[in-house]
MARBA-3410 file (N, C-alpha, C, O; in Angstrom, 1 decimal):
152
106.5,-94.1,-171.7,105.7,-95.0,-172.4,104.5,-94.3,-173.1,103.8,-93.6,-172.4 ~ 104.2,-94.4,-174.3,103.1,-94.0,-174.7,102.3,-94.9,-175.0,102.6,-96.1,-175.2 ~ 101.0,-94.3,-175.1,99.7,-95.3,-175.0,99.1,-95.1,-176.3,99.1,-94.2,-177.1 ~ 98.6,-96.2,-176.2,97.9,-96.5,-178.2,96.8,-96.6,-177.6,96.6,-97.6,-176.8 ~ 95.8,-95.6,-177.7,94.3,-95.7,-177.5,93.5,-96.7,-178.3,92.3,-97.0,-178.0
94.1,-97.4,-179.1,93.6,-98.5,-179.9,93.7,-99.8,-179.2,93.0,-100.8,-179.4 ~ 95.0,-99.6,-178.1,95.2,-100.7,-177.6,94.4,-101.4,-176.7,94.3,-100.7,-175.7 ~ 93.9,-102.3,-176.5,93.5,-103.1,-175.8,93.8,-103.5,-174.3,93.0,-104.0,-173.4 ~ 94.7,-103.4,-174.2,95.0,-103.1,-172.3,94.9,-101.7,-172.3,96.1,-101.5,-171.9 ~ 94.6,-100.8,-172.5,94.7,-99.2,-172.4,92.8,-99.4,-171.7,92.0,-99.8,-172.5
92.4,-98.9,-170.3,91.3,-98.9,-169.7,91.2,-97.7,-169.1,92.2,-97.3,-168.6 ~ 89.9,-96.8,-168.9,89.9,-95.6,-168.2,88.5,-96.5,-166.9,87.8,-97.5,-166.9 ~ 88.8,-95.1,-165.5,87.6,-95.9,-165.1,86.5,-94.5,-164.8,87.3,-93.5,-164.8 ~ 85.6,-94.3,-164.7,85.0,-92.9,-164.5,84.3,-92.9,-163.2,83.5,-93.7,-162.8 ~ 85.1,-91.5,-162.5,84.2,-91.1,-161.4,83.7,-89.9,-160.9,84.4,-88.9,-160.8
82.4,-89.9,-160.6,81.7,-88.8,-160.6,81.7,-88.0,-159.7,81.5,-88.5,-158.6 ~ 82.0,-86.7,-159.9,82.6,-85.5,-158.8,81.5,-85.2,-158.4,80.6,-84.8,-159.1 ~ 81.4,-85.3,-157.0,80.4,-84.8,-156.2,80.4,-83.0,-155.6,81.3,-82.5,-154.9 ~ 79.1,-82.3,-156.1,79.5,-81.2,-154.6,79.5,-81.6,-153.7,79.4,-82.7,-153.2 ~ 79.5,-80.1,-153.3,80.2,-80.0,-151.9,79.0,-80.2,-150.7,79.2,-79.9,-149.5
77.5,-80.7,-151.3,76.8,-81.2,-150.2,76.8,-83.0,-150.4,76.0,-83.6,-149.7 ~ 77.5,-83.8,-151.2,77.7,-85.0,-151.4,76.8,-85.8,-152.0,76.9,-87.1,-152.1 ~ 75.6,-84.9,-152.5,74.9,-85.9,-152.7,74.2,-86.0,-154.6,73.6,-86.8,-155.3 ~ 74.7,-84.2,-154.7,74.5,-84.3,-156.2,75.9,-84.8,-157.0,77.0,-85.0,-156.4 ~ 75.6,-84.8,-158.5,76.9,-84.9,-159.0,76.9,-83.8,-160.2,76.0,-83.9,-161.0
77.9,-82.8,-160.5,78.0,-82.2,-161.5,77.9,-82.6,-163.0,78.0,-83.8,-163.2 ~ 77.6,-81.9,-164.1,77.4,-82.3,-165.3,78.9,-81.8,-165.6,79.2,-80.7,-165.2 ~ 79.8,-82.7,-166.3,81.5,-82.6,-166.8,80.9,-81.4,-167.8,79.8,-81.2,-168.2 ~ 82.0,-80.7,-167.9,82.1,-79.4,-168.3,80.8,-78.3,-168.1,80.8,-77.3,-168.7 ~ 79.8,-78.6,-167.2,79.1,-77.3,-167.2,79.8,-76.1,-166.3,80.6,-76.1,-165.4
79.4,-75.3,-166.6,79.7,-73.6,-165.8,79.9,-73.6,-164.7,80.5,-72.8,-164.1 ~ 79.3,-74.7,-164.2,79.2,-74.4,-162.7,80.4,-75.4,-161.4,80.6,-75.4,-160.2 ~ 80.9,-76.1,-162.3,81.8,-77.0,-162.0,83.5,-77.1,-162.4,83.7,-78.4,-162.5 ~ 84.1,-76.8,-162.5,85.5,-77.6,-163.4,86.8,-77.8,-162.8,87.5,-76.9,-162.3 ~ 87.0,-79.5,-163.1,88.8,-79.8,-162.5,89.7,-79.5,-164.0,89.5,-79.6,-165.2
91.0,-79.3,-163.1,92.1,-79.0,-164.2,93.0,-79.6,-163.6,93.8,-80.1,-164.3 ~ 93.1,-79.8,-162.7,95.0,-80.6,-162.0,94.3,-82.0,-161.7,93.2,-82.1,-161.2 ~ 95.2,-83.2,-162.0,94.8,-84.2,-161.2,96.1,-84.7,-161.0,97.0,-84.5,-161.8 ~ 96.4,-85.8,-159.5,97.6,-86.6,-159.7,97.6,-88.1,-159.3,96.5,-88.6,-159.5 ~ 98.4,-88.9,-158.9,98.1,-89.9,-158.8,97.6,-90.8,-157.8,98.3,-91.1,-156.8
96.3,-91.2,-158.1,95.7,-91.4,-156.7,94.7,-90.7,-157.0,93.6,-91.2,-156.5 ~ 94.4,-89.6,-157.9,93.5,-89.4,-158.3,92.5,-88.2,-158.0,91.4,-87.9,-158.6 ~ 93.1,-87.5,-156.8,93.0,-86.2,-155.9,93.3,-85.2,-157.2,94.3,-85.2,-158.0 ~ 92.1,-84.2,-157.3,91.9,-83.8,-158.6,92.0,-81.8,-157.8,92.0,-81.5,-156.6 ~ 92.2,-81.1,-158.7,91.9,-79.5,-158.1,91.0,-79.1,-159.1,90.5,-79.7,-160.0
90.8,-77.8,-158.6,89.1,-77.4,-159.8,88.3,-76.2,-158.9,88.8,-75.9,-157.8 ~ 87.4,-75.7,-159.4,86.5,-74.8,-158.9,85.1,-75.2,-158.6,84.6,-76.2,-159.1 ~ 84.5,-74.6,-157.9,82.9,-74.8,-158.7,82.7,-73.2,-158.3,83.4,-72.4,-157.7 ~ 81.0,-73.1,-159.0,80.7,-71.7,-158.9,79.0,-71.5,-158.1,77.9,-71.9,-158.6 ~ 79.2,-70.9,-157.1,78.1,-70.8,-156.4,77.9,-69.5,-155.5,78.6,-69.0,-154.7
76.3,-68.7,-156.1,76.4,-67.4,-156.2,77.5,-66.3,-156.8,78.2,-65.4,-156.3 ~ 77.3,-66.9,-158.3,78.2,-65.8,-159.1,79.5,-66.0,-158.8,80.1,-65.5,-159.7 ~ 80.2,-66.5,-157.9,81.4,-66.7,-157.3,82.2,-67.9,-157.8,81.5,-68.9,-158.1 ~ 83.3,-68.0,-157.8,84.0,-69.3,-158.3,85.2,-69.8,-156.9,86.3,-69.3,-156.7 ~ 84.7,-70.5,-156.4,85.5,-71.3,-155.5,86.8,-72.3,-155.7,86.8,-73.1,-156.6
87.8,-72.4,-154.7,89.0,-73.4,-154.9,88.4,-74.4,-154.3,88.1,-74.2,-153.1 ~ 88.2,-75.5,-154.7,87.9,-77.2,-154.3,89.2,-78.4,-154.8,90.0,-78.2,-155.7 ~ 89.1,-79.4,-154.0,89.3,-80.4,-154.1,88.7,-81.0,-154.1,87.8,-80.9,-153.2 ~ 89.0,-82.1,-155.1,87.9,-83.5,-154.8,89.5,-84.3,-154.4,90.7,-84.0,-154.5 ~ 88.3,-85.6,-153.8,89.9,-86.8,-153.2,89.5,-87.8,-154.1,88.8,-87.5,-155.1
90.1,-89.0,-154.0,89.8,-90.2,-155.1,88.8,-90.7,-155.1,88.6,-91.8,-155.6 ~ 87.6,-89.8,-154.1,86.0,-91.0,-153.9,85.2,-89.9,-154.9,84.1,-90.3,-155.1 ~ 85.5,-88.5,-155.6,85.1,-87.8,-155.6,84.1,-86.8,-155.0,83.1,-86.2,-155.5 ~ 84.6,-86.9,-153.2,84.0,-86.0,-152.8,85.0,-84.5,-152.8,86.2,-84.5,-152.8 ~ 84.3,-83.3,-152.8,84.6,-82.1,-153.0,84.8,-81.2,-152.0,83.7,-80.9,-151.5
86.1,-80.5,-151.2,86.2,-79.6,-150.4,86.5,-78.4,-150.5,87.2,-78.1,-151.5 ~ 86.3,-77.5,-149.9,86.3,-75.7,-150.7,87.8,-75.6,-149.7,87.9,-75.8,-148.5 ~ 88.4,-75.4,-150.5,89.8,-74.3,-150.1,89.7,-73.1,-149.5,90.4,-72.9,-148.5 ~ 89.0,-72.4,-149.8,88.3,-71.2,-148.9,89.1,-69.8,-150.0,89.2,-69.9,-151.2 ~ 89.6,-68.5,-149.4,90.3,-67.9,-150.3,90.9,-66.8,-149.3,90.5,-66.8,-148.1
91.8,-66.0,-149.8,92.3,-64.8,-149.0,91.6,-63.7,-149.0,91.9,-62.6,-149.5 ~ 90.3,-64.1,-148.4,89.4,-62.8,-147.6,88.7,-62.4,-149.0,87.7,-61.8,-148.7 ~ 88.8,-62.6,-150.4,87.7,-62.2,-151.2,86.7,-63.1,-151.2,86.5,-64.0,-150.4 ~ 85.8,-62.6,-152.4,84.8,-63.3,-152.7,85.0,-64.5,-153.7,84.0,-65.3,-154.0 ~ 86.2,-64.7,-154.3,86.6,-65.6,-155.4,87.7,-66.4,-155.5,88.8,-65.9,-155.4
87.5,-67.6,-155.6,89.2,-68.2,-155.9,89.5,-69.2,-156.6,88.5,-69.3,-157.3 ~ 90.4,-70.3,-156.9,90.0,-71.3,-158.2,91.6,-71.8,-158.0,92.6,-71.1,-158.1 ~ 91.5,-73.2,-157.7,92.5,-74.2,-157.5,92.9,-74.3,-159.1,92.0,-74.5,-159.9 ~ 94.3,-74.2,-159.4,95.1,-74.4,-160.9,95.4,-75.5,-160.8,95.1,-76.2,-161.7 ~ 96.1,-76.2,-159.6,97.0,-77.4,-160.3,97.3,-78.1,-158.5,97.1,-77.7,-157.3
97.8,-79.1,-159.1,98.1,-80.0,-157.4,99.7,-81.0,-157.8,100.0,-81.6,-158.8 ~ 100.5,-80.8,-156.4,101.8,-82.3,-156.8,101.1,-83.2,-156.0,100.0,-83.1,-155.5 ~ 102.5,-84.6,-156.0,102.3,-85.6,-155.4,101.7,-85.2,-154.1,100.6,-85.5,-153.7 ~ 103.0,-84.2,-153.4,102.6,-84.6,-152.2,101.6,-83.6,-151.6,101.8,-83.2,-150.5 ~ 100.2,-83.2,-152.6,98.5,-82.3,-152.2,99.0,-80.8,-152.1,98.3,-79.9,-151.5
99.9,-80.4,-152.6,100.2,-79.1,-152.3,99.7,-78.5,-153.3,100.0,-78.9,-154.4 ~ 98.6,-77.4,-153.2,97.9,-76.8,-154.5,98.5,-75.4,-154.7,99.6,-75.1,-154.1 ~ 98.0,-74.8,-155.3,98.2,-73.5,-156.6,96.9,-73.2,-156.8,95.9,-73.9,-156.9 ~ 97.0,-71.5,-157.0,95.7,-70.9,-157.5,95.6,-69.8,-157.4,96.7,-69.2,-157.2 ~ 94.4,-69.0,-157.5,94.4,-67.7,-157.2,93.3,-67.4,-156.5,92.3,-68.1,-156.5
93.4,-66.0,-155.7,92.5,-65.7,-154.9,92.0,-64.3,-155.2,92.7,-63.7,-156.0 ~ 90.9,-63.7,-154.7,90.6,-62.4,-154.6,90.8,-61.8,-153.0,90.2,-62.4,-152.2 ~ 91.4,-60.9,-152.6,92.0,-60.5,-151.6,90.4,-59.9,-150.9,89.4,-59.8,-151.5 ~ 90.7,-59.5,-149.7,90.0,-58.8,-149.1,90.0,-57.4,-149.0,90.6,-57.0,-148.1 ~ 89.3,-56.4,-149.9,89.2,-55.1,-150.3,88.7,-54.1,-149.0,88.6,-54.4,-147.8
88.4,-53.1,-149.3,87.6,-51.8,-148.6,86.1,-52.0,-148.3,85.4,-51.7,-149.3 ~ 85.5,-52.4,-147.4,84.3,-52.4,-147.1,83.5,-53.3,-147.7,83.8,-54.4,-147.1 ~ 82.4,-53.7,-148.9,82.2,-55.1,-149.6,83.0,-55.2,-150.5,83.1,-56.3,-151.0 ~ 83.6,-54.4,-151.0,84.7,-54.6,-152.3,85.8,-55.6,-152.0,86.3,-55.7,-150.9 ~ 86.3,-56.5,-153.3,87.1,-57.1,-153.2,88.6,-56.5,-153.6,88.7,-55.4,-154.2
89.4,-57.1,-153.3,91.0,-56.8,-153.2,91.4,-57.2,-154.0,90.7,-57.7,-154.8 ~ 92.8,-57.1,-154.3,93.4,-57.4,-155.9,93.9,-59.1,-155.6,94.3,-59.8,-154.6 ~ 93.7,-59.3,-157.0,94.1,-61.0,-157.5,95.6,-61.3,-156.9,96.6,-60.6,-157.2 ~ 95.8,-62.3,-156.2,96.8,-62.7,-155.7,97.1,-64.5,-155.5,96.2,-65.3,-155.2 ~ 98.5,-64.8,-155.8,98.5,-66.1,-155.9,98.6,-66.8,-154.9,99.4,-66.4,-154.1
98.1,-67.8,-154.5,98.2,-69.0,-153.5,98.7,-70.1,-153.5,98.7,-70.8,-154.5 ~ 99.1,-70.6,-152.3,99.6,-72.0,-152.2,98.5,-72.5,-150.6,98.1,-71.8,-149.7 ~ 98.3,-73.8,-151.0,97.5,-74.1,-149.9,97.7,-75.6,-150.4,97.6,-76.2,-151.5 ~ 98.3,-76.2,-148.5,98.8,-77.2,-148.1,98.2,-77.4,-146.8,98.2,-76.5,-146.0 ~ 97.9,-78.7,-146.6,97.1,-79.5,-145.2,96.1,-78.1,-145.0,96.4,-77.6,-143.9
95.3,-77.6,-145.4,94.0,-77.2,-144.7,94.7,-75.5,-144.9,93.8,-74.7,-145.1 ~ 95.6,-75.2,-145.0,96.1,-73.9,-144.7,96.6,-72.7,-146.3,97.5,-72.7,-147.1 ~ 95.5,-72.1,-146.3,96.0,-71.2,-147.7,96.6,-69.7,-147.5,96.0,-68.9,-146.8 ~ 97.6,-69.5,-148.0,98.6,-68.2,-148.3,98.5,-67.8,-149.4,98.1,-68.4,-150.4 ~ 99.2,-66.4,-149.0,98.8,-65.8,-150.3,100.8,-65.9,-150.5,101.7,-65.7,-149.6
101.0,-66.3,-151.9,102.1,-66.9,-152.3,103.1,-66.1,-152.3,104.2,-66.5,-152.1 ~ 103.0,-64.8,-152.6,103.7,-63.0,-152.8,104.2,-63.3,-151.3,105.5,-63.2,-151.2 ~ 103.6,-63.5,-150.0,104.1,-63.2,-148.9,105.1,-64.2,-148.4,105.5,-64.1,-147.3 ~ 105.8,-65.5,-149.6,106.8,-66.0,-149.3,107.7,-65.7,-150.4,108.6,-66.5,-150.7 ~ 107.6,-64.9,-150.8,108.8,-64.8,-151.9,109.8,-64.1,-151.4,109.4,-63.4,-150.4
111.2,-63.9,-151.7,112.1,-63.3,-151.0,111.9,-61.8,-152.0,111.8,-60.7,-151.4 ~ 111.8,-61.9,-153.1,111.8,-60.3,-154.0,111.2,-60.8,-155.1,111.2,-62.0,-155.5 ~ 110.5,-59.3,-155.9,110.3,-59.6,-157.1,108.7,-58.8,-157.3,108.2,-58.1,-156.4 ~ 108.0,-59.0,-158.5,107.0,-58.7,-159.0,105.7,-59.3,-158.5,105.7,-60.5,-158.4 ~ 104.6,-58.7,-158.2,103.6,-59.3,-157.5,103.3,-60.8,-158.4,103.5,-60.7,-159.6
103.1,-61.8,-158.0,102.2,-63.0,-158.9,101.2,-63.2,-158.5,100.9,-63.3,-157.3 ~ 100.4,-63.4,-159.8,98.6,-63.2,-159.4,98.2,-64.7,-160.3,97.0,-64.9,-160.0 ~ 98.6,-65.6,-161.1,97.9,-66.7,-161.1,98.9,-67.6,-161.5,99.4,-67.3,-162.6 ~ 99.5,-68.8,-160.9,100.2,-69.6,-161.0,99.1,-70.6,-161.4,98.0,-70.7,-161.0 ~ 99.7,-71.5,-162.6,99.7,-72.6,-163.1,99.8,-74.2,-163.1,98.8,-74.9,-163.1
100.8,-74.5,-163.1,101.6,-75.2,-162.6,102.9,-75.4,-161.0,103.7,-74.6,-160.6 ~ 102.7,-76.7,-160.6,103.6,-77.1,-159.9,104.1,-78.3,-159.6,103.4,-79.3,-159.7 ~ 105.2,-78.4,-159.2,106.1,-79.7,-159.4,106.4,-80.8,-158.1,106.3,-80.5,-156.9 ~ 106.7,-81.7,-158.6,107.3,-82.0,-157.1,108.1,-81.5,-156.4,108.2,-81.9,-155.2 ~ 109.0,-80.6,-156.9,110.0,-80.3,-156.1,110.2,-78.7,-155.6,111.1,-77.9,-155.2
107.7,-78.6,-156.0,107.7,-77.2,-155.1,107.9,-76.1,-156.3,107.3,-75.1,-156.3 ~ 108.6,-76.3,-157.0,108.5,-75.3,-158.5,107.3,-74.9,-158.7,106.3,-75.6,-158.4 ~ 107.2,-73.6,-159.4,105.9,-73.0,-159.3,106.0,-72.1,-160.7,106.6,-71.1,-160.7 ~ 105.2,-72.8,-161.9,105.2,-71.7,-162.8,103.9,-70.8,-162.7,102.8,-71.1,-162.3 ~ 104.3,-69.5,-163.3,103.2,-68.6,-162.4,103.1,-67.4,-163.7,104.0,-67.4,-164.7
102.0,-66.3,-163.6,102.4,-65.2,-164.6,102.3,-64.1,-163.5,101.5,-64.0,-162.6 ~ 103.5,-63.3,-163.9,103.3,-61.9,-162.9,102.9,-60.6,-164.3,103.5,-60.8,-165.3 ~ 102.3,-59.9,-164.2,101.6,-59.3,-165.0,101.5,-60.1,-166.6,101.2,-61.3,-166.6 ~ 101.6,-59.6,-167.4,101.8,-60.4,-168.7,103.1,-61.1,-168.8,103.4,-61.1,-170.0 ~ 103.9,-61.7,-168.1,105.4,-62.1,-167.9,105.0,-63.7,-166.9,104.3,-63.8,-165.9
106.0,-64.7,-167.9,105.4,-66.1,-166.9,106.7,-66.2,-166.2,107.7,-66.1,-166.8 ~ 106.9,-66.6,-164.6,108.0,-66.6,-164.2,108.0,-67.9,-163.6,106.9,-68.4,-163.3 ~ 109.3,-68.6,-163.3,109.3,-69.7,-162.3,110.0,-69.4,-160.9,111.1,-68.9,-160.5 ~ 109.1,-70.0,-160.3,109.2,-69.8,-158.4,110.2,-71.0,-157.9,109.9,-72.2,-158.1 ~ 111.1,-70.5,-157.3,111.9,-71.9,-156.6,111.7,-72.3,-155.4,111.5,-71.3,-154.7
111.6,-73.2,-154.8,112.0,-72.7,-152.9,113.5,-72.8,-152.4,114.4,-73.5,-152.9 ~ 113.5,-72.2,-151.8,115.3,-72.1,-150.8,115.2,-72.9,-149.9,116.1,-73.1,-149.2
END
């Protein structure tokens, strides 16, 4: 179905994303904030940025905001979410002493994030997946090359 924004049953409702202490609300598109995946129900993915760093968050449908956490670096940033909350993104690994580790892709489901390379059966490292589907499909880029991920 497509929608005629002129139309008159066509209604949006707006809700304001909270950080991650609950009590401020971000300004929509400033630097320090941004969702990119949402699904239905309204459970959105996104970043925020605090101390130079960019974080994986979720907000749920009240818009409150939870940090995903990352694989041992300093950096990470939720891409995308399916039905059933399973996210995508990337992380910065955990390097040599304060140094960070190389960019690697993730999946994180109920509380628990992996780094995505360590379920693959073969292939080219993937460092920022995109998109994902319901049925767990995973479009992703492994160096300059976009590949799609299946599960078995």
């Amino acid at each position: 179905m497509r929608a005629n924004l002129d139309d008159s049953i066509l209604r949006f409702t707006l809700t304001r994303l909270r950080q991650d202490d609950g009590s401020r609300y971000f300004r929509p598109f400033a630097s320090s904030t941004g969702a990119w995946g949402v699904i239905l129900g309204g459970v959105m993915t996104g970043f925020r940025r605090s101390n130079s760093a960019y974080q994986a968050v979720v907000w749920d449908a009240d818009g409150t905001m939870s940090d995903l956490g990352t694989l041992g670096g300093s950096q990470s940033y939720a891409e995308a979410i399916n039905d059933s909350g399973v996210v995508v993104g990337w992380s910065l690994t955990k390097g040599k002493g304060k140094n960070d580790g190389p960019q690697r892709a993730f999946v994180w489901n109920d509380g628990v994030m992996v780094d995505l390379n360590t379920l693959m059966i073969s292939g080219p490292t993937v460092t920022k997946p995109r998109a994902i589907n319901n049925a767990g499909q995973i479009i992703a880029w492994s160096g300059s090359t976009s590949v799609l991920l299946t599960p078995q």
